[in-house]
C-alpha positions in Angstrom: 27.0 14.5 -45.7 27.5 15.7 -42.4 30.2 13.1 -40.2 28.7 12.1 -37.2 31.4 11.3 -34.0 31.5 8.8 -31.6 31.6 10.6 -28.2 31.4 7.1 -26.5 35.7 5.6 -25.0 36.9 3.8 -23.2 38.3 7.2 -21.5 41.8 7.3 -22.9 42.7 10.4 -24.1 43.0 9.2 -28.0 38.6 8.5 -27.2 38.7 12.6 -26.4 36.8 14.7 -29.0 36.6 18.1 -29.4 33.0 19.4 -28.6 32.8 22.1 -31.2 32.7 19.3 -33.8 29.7 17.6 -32.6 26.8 18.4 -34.7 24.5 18.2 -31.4 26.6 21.2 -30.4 26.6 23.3 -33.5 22.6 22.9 -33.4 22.4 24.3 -30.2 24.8 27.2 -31.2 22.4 27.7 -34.2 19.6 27.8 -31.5 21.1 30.3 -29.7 21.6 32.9 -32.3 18.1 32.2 -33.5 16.4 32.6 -29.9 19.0 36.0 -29.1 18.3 37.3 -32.5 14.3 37.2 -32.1 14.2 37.9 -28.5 15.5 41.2 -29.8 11.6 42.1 -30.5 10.2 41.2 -27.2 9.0 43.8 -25.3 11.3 46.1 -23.2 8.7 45.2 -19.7 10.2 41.7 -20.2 13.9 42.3 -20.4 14.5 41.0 -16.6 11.9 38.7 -16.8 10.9 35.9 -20.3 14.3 37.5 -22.3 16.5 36.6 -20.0 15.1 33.7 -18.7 14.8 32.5 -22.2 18.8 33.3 -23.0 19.9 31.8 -19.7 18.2 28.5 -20.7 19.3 28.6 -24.5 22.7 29.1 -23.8 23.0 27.0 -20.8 22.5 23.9 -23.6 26.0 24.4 -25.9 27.5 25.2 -22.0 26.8 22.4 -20.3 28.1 20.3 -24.1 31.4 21.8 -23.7 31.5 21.8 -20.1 31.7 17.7 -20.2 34.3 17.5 -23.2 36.7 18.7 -20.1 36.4 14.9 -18.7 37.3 11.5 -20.1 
């Protein structure tokens, strides 16, 4: 069974977690390879346009995860 962490402190740094353990995060890394592996097929006229709206969006999830492990 998967361990599930408290990413709730007081602030300390023994409270600080490492984000790459959180199973929240590790979903949305799954997510990403699923979404860059089938936007593979689109069509090339959307490239610029759904693809890489679609990416930016994806990946901007596990980011913005990681980003906040940097404060208390």
């Amino acid at each position: 069974m998967d361990e599930k962490k408290d990413v709730v402190g007081s602030g300390d740094e023994k409270d600080s977690y490492n984000y790459e353990d959180l199973i929240v995060w590790q979903k949305a890394m799954d997510l990403v390879e699923a979404v860059y592996l089938n936007s593979k097929n689109f069509p090339k006229s959307e490239a610029y346009g759904l693809t890489s709206q679609l990416r930016r969006a994806v990946l901007s999830v596990p980011l913005n995860i990681a980003g906040r492990s940097a404060y208390p």
